[in-house]
DOGU-872472 format. One record per residue: residue in one letter; y, z, x of N, C-alpha, C, O in turn. Coordinates in pm, whole numbers, plus 50000, padded with zeros to 5 digits. Example, Ala and Ser with C-alpha at 12.3 -4.5 7.8 and 13.67 -1.06 7.14 Angstrom:
<sites>
A494315078051319495505078051230496705078051320496685084651424;S497755070851285498945071451367500035078751290501145080451341;
</sites>
This chain:
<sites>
X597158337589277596308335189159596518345989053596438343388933;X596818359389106597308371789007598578369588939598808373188823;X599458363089022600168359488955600468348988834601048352188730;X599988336188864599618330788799598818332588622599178326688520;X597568343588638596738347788535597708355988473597798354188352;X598738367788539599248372188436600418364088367600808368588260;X601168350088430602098344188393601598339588271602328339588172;X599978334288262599678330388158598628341788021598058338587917;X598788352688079598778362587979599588368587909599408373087796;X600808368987993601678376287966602298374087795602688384387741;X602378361987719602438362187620601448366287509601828368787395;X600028366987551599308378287452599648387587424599958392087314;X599648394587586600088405087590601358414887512601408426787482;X602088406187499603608406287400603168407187279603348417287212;X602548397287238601938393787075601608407487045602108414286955;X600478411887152599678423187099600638437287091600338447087023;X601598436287158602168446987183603208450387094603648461787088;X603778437587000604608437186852603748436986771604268436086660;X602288437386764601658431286659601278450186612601258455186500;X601018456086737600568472686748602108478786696602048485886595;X603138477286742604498484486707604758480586551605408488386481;X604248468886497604378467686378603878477586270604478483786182;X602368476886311601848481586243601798500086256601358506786162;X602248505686371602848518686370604058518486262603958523286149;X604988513186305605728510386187605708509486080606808511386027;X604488506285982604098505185858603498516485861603328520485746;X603248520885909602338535085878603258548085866602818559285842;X604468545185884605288556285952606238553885794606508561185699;X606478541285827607088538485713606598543585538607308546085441;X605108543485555604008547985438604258562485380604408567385268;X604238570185604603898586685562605888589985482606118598385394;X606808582185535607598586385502608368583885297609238590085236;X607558573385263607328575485151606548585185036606698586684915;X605618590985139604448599685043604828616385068604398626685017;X606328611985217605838627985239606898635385135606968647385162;X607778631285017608638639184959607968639184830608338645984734;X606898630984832605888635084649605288650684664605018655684555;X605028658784772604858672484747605858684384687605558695284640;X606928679384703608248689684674608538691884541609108702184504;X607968676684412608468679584281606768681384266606548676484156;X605858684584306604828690884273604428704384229603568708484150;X605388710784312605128728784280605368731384116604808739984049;X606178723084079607308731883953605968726683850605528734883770;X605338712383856604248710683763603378720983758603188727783657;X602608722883910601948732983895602168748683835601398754583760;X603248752783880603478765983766603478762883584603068771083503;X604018749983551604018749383452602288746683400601818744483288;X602028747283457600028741483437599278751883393598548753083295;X599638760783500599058774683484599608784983399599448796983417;X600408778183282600908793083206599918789283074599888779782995;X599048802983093597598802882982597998814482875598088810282760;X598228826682891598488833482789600088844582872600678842082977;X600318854582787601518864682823600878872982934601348870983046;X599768882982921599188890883041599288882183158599908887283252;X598748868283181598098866683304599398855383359599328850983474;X599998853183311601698850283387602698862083426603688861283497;X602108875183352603738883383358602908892883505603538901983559;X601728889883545600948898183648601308891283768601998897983845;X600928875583816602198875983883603358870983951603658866884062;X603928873083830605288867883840605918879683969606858875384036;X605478891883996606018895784098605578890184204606428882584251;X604418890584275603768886284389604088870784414604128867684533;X604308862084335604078847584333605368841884337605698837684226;X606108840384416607408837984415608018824084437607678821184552;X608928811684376608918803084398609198801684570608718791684624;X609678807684621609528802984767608558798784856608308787984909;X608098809484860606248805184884605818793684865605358788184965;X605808786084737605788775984683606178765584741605748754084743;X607058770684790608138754184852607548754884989607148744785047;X607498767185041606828768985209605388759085196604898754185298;X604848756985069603598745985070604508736485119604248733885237;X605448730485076605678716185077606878715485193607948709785171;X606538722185325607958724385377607378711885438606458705885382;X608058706785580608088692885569607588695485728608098689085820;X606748703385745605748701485876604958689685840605098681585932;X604298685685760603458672985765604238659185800603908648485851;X605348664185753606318650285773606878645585923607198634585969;X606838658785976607078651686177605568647986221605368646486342;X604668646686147603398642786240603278628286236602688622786329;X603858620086126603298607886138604838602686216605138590686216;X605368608786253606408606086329606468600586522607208595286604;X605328605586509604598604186665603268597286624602218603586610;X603398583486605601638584186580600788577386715599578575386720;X601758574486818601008567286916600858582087004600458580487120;X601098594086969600578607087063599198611286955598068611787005;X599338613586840598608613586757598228605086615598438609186500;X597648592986652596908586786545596368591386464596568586386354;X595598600886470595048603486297595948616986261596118627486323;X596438612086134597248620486060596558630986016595338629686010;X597008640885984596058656885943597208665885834597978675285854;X596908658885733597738667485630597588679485580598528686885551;X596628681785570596058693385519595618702585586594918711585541;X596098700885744595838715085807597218723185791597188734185847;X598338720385730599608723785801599938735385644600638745385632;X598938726885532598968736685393598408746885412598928756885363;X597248748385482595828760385465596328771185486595958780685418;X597378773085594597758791485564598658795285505598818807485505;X599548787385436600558787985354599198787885198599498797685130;X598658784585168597688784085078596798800285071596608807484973;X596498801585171595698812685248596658825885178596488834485092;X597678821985266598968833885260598968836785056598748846584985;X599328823285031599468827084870598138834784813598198843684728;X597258831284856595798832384726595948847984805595578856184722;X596348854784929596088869184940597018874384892596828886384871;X598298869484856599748874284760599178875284623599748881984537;X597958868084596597708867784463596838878884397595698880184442;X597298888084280596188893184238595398886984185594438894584167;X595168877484146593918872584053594258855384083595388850984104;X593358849684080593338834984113593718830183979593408836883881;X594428818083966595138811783811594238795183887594098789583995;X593838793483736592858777783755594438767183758595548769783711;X594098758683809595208747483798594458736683673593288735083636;X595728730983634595778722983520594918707383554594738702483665;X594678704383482594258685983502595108675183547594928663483578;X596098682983542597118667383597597328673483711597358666583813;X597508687383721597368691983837596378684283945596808676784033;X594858687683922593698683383987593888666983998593858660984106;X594028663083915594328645183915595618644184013595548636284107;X596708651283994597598650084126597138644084292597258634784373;X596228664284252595768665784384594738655684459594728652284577;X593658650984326592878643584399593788625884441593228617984516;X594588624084405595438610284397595798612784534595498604584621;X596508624984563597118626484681596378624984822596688620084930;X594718634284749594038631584852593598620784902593408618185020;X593358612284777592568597184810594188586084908594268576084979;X594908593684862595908584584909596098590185052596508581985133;X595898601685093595708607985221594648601285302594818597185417;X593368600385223592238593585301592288579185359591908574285465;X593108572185205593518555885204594458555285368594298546685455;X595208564385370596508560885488595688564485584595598556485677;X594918575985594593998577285710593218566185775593278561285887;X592328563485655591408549685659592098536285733591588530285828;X593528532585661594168522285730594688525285855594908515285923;X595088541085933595488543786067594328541086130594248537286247;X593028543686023591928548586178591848529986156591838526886275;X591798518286090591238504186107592348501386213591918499286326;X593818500986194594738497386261594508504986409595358502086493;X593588513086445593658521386555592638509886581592788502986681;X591798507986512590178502686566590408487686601589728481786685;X591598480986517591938467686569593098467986699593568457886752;X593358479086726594008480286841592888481786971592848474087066;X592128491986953591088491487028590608476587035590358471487145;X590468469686917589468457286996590258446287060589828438387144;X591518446687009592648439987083592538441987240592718433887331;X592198455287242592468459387408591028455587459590838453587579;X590028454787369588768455087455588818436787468588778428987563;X588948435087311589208417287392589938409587498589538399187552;X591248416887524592048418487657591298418487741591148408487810;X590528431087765589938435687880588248425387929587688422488035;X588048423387810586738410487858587488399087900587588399288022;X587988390387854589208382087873589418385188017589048377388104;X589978395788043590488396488171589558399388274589898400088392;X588208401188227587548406388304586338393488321585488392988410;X586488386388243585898375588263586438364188311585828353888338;X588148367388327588618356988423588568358088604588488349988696;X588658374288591588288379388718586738376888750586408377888868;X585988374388677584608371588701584318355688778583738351388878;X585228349288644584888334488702585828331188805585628320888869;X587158340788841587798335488985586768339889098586528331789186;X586118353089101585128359889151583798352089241583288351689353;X583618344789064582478337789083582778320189154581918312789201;X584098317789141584568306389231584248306189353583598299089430;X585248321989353585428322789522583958320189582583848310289656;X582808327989557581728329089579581418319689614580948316189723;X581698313189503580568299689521581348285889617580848275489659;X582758291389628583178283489738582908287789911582848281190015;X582798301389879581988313890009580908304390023580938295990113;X580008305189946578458302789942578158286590015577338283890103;X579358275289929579568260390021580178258990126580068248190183;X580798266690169581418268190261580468272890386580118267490491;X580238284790328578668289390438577438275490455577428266290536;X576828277590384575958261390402576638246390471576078236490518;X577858249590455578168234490534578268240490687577898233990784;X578858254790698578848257790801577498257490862577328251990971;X576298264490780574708264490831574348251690863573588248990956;X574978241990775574188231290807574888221890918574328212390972;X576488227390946576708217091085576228225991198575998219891303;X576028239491199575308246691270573848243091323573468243791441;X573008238691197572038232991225571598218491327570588216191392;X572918210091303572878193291339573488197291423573658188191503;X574098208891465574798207991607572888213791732572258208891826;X572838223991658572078228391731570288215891757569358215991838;X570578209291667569478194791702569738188691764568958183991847;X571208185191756571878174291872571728183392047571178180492154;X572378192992007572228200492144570698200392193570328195492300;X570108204792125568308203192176567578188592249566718186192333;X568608179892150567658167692233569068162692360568668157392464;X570298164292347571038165292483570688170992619569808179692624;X571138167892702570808168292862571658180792923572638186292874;X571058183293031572588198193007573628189893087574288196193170;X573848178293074574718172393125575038165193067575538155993132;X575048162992911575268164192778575998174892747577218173892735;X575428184892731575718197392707577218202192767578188206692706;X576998198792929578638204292969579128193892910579648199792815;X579388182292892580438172392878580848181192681581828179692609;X580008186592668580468190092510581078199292475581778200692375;X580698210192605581568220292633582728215492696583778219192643;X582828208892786584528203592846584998201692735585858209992703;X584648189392619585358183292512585838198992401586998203092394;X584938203692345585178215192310586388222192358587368222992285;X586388227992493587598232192551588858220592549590038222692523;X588388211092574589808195392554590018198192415591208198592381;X589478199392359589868202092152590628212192165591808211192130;X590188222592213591038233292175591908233092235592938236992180;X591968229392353593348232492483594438220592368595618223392346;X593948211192323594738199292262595258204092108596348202292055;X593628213392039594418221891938595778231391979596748232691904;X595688235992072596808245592137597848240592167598878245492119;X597948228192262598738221592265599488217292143600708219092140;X598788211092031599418205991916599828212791809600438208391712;X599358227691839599988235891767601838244291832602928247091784;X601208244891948602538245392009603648233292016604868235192021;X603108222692016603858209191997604858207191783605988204391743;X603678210391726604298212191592605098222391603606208219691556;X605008233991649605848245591613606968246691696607638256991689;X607358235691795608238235791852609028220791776610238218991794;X608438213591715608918206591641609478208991530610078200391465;X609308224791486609478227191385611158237891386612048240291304;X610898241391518612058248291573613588236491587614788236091560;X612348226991657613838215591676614378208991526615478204591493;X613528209891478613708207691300614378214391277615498210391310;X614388225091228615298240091211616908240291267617988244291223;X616298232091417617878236491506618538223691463619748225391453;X618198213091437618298200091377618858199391239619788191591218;X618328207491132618638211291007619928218491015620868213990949;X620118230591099621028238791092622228234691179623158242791168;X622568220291297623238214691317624028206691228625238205391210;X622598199691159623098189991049624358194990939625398188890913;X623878207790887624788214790809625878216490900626778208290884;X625998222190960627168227791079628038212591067629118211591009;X627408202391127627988186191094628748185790962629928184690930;X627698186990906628568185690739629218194990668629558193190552;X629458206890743630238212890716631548209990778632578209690710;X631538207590921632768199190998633078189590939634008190790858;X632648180790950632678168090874633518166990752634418158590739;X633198175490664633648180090513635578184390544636638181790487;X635078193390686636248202290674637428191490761638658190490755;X636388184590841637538172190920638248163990770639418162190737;X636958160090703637508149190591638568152890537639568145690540;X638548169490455639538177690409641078175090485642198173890435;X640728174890592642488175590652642768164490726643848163090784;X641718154890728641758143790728642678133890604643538125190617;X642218138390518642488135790363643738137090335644438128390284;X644288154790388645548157290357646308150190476646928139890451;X646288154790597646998142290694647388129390669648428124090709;X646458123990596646618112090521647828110190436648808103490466;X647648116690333648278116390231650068119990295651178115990259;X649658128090389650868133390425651788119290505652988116890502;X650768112290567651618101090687651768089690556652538080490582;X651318089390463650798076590322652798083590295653858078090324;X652558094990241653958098290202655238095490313656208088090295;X654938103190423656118096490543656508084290568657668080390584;X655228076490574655658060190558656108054590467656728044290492;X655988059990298656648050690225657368051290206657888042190141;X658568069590270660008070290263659918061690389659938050590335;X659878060290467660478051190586660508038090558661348030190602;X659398034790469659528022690437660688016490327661348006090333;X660658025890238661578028990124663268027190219664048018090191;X663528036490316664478035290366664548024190469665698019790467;X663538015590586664158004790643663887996690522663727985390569;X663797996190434664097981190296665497979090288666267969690308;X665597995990239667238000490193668077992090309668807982390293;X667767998190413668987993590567668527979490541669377971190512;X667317975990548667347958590589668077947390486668657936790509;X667717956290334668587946190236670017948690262670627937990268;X670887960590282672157963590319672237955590424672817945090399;X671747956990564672057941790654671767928990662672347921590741;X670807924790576670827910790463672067909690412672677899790453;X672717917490326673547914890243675117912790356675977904090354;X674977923290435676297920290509676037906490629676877900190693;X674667905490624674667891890753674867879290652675137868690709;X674807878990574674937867890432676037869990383675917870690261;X676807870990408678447873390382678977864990518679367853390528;X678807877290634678967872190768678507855390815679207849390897;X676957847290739676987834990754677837830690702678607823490767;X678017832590593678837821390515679907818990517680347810190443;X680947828090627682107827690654682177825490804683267822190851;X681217826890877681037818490993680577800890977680737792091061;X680017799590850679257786390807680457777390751680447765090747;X681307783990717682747781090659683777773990768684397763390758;X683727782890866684487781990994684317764891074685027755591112;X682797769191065681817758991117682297743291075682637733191136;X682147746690963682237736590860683667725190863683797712990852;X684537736090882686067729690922686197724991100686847715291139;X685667731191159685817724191307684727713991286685017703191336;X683417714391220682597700791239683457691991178683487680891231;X684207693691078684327682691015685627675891085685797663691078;X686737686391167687567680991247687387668891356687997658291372;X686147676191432685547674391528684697658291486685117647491530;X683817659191421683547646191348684547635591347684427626191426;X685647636091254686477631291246687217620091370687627608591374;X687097629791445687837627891634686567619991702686817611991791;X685397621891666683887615691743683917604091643683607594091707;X684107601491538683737587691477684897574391453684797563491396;X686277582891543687107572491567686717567791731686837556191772;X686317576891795685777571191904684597561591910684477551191975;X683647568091814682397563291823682477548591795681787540191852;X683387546291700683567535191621684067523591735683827511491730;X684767530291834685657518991913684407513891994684167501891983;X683417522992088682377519492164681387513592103680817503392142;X681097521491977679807506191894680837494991899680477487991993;X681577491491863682037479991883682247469092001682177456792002;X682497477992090682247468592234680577470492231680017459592228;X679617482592231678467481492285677617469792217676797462692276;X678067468592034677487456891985677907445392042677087437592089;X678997443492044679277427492133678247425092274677787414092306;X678077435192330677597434792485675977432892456675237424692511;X675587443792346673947440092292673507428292249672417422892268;X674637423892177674277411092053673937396092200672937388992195;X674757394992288674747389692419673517395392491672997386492558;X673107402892497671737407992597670217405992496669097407592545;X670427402792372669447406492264669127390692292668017386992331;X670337380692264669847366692245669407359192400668777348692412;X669917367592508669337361092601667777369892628667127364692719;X667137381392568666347383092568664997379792462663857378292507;X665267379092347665087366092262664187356192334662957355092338;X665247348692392664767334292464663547339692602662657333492659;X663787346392608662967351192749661587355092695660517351592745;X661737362992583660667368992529659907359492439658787362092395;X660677346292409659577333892321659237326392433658397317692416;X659637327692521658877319992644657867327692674656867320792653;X657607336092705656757347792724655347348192658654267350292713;X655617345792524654847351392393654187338392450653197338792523;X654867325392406654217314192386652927310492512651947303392489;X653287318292668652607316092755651377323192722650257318292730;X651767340592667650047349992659649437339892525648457332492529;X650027341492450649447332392323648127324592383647017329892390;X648397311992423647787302392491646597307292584645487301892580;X646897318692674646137325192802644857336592687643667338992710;X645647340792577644727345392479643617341392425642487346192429;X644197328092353643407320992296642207315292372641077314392324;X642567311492493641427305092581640687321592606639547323092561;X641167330092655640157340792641639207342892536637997342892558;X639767344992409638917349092299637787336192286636747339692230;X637827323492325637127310992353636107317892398635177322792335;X636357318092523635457318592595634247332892588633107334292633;X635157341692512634047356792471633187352392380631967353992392;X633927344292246633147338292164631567329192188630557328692118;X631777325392269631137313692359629567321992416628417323192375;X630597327292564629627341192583628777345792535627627345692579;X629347353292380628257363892310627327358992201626487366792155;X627437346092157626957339592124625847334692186624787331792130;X626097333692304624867327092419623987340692441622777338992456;X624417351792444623657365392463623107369992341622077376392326;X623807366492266622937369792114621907357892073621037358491986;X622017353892104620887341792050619587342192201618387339192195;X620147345692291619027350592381618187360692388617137361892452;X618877369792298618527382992268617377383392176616387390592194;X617607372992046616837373491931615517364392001614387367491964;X615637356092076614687348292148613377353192180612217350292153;X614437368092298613497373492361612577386292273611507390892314;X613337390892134612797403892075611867391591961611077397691889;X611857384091949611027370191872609517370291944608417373091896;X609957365992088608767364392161608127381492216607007384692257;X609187388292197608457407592237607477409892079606347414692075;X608057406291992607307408191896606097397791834605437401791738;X605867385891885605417379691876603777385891936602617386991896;X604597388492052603237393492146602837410792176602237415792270;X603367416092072603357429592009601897424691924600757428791941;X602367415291836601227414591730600097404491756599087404991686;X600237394691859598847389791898598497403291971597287405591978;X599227411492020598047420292101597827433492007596757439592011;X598517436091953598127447991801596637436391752595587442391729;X596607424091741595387417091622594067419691745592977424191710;X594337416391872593157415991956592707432691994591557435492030;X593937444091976593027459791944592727459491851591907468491831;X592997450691725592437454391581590617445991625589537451491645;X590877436891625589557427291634588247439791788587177444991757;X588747440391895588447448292035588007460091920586837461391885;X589117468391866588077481191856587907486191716587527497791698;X588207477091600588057485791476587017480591428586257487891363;X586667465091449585687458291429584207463191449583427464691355;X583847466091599582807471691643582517488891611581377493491619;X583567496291578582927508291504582947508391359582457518091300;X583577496391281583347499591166581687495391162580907502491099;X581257483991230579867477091245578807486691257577707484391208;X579097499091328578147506791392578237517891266577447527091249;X579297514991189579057530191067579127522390978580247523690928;X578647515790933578117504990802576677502590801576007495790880;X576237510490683574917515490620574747495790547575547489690475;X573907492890584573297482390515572797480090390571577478790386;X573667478690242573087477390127572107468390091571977456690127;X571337475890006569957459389969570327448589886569477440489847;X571767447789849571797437289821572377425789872572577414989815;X572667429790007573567422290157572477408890179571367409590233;X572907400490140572637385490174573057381590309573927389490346;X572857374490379572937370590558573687363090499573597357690389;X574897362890623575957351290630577617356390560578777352090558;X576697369990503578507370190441578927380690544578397388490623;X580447376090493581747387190566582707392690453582667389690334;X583647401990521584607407590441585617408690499585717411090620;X587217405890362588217408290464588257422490400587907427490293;X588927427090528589537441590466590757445390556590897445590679;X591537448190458593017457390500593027471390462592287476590378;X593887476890529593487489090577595057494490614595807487990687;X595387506690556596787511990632596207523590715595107528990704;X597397526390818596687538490885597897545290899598947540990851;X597807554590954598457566990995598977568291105598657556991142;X599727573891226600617572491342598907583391438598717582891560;X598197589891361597087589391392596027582391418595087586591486;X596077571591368594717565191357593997568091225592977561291232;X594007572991139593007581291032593787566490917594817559590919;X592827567590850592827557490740593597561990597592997570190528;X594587558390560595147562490442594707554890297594987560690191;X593997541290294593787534590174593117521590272593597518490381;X591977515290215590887506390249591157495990135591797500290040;X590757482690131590477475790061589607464990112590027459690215;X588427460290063587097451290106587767436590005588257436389892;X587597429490071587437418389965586077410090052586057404790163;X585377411289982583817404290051583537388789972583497387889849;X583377378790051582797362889976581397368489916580547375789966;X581487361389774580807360389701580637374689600579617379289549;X582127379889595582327387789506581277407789497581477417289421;X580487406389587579167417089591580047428389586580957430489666;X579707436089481580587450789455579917458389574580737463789649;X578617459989607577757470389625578337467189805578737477089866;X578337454389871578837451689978579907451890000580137452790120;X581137451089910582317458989916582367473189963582697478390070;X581827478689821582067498589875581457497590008582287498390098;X579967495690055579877498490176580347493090301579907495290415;X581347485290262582327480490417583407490590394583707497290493;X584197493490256584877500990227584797519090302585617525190370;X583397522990248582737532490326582567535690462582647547290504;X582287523390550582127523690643583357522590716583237527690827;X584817516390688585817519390738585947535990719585527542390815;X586247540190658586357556790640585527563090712586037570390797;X584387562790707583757570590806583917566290938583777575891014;X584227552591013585057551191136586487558391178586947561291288;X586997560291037588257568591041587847576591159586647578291178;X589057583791273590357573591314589957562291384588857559191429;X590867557591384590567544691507591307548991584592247556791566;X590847542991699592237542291860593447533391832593457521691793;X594637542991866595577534891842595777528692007595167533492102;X596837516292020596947511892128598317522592155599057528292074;X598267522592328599077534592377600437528392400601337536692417;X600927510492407602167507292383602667509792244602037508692139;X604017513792263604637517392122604887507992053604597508591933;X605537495692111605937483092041604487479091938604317477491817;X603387478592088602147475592008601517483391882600767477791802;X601947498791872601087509791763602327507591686602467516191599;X603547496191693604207499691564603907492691455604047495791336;X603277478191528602517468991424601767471091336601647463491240;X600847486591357600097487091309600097493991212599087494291141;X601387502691177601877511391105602787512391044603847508791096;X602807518090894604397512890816603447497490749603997492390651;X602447492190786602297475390704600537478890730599937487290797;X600067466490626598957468890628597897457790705597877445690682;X597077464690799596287456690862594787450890843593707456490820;X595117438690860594507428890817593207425790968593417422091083;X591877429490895591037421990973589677416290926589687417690804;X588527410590963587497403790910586287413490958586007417291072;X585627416490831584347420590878582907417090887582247418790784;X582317412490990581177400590937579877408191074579957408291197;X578797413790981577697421891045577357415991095577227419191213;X576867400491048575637387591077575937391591264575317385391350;
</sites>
């Protein structure tokens, strides 16, 4: 936190500390303008004081310009030279015995002139003026430092007064779980009591534990961290000569490659020479050789066609006898499949005629059996239901049973006896479907048709 307060002082502090060197500086700068107006002062003054012949020629012995100048020697001028050892400037102590010294050199005192006195008093007021502004510039330094010092002393107050008052909440929460412990303990059993002391000791043995558990986690962290690097430093240094190895086998291979191209196009080029003069060779014995095979060849197709053309026509005849027999043995086959599947297909449609036939008389007798009698039992009786009427109503359903869309058509047109047959199908919603499939397919996918009549 000290650190901190001065990080954020520390630039006042600066301010104030150029703002003070400045103004030494101007002051220094001031005395060193005023301090060479004493030196062309003396020569006025002698000229001031010449009143008659007696009282200049008396003494001109004793009164010597040196003396004179010893007023204005330049001791006043190293004082404002140091002004942070001595702040208030003191001009006029450094004249008094050089002054002293003259007036006892003097026989007789000589009055000084008016411009003289007007000098002197200018000098003085201007002595007092520079004084006046060292001693304000001293006094705004002082309050610089005293405002510093409240400032700082009032930040130390209110960190002071933090701490305190975090001391002070801190204590009271402590008093006061002190307190709720010591109530709880009072109305506990001492068998209460030990179990709170075991737990107590289980806290801490478990604080202990888990502090030794973190700090050994923190070690394996550490040894974990400092492997890791070690890794990536290997790693780095494998990649490194990994890298160059690389580059190095990248280069070996592409002269090798570079050179079996070289050899392989050079033995391309000489095996491609070598075909084509073996292909050459070739070329003249096939065609010899040919030559010698197609005067032969020529003599044996010639007998072999005579001998074929004789085996072709007596096979011919063998083979239209043949044909003409499956032909016939075919035809009566395909007859008779025709025949066959015809008789099985038309038996087929017979029997899925009469399966469905009696799919849907028995889908109409579960419609009539069970949708009938619960729509009856959930049909609210409107007052304007006349005896004797009925309603048709269709109805789609769902592979559930649950009702997807109702429609009433009731004799004698009654809206009010519509909706409530309408109604009363829905609130029968679901119905039982029947548990044959053929039978629950009737009933679904199309819309079913039944009569509803309370009477």
């Amino acid at each position: 936190m000290k650190g901190s307060e001065f990080q954020r002082q520390r630039g006042a502090l600066i301010l104030s500390i150029l703002v003070h060197g400045l103004l030494l500086a101007m002051l220094f700068y001031r005395f060193s303008e005023i301090e060479p107006i004493p030196q062309p002062k003396q020569p006025e003054i002698m000229e001031a004081t010449i009143v008659d012949e007696p009282t200049v020629q008396k003494p001109q012995k004793p009164v010597a310009p040196a003396p004179l100048k010893e007023e204005t020697l330049p001791e006043p001028e190293e004082k404002p030279a140091e002004p942070e050892a001595t702040p208030k400037p003191l001009l006029p102590k450094p004249k008094t015995p050089v002054v002293k010294e003259r007036e006892e050199k003097k026989p007789e005192p000589k009055e000084p002139s008016k411009e003289a006195v007007a000098k002197q008093e200018k000098e003085k007021r201007e002595a007092e003026r520079e004084k006046k502004a060292e001693q304000e510039a001293l006094k705004v330094h002082q309050e610089e430092v005293k405002r510093e010092k409240k400032k700082e002393e009032a930040q130390k107050k209110a960190v002071q007064e933090a701490k305190q008052k975090a001391e002070l909440t801190a204590k009271q929460k402590l008093e006061e779980d002190a307190n709720r412990k010591a109530e709880l303990s009072a109305r506990q059993k001492a068998e209460a009591e030990s179990k709170h002391k075991n737990e107590v000791e289980a806290k801490a043995k478990a604080k202990a534990l888990e502090e030794k558990r973190q700090e050994e986690q923190k070690q394996e962290a550490k040894k974990a961290q400092d492997a890791l690097k070690e890794a990536q430093k290997e790693s780095e240094k494998k990649a490194e000569l990994e890298a160059k190895r690389k580059a190095e086998q990248d280069a070996k291979k592409k002269s090798e490659v570079e050179a079996k191209q070289k050899l392989e196009l050079e033995a391309k080029a000489k095996a491609k020479v070598d075909e084509e003069a073996k292909k050459k060779a070739q070329e003249v014995l096939a065609q010899k050789q040919k030559a010698e095979a197609e005067a032969k060849s020529k003599a044996q197709e010639e007998a072999k066609r005579k001998s074929e053309a004789e085996a072709k026509e007596k096979a011919q005849a063998e083979e239209a006898k043949k044909k003409a027999a499956l032909d016939a043995k075919k035809a009566q086959e395909e007859a008779a499949k025709k025949e066959a599947l015809a008789a099985a297909l038309e038996q087929e449609q017979a029997e899925q005629k009469a399966a469905e036939k009696a799919a849907e008389n028995a889908a109409q007798t579960w419609v009539s059996r069970y949708f009938g009698p619960k729509v009856e039992k959930a049909w609210l009786r409107p007052e304007s239901k006349a005896s004797g009427m009925s309603c048709k109503i269709a109805v789609r359903l769902m592979p559930t049973g649950a009702v997807s869309s109702v429609q009433a058509q009731c004799s004698g047109g009654d809206a009010a006896f519509e909706r409530s047959a309408e109604a009363a199908v829905r609130k029968a919603s679901p119905f039982p479907m029947p548990p044959e499939a053929i039978v629950a397919k009737q009933l679904l996918g199309q819309t079913v048709t039944f009569r509803f009549n309370p009477d």
